[in-house]
N, C-alpha and C positions, 0 to 999 in steps of 0.2 A: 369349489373352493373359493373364497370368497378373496377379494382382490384387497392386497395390505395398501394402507393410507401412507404408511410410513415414512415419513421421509430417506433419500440416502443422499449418502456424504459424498461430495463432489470436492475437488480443489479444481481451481481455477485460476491462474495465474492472470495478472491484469498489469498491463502499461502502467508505471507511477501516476501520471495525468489521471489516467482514468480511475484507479483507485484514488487517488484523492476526491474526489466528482463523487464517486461513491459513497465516501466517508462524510462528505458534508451532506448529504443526501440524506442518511440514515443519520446524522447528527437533529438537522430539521425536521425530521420525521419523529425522534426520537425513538428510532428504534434500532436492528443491526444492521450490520452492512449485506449480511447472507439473509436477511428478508426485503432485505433493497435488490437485492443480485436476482433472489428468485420471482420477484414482482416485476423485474424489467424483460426477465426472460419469459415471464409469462407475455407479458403483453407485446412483445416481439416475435414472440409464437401467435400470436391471437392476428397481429397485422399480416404477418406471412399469409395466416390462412383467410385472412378477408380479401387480399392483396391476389392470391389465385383464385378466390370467386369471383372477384369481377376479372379476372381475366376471361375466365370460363363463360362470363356470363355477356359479355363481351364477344369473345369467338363463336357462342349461340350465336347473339343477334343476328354477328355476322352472316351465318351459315343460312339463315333463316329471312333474311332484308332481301326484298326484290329492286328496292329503290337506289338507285346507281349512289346518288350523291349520298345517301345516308353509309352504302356499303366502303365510301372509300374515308367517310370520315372514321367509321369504326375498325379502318385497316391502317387508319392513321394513328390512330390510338391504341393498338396492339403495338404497333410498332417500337412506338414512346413506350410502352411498358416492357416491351422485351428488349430493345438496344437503347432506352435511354431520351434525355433530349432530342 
């Protein structure tokens, strides 16, 4: 069976701030605010999953570096990525 393209209908409730951001967004674009909403959540979905490749690829290196000082800058950097500054 072959996979429907379909779009479906979501509501989404949004902060007034942020629905106005919105609204001038899709004003400048000229287009709606529901092809702004889903262009943002795409590429918010798209960072997420680049965002855990380099983790992964990252906790690789790590698993796989014999070199001391390389192994604690890439455990310095997991770091910052999983709790931050």
């Amino acid at each position: 069976m072959a996979t429907s393209e379909r779009p479906i209908r979501q509501s989404v409730s949004l902060a007034p701030r942020l629905a106005r951001r919105v609204r001038a967004l899709a004003k400048t674009r000229r287009t709606s605010t529901s092809r702004v909403i889903a262009d943002l959540v795409e590429t918010g979905l798209e960072s997420e999953e680049q965002e855990r490749r380099r983790f992964l690829d990252l906790a690789d290196r790590l698993a796989h570096s014999s070199d001391p000082q390389e192994r604690e800058h890439l455990k310095a950097e997991l770091a910052r990525m999983t709790f931050g500054s």
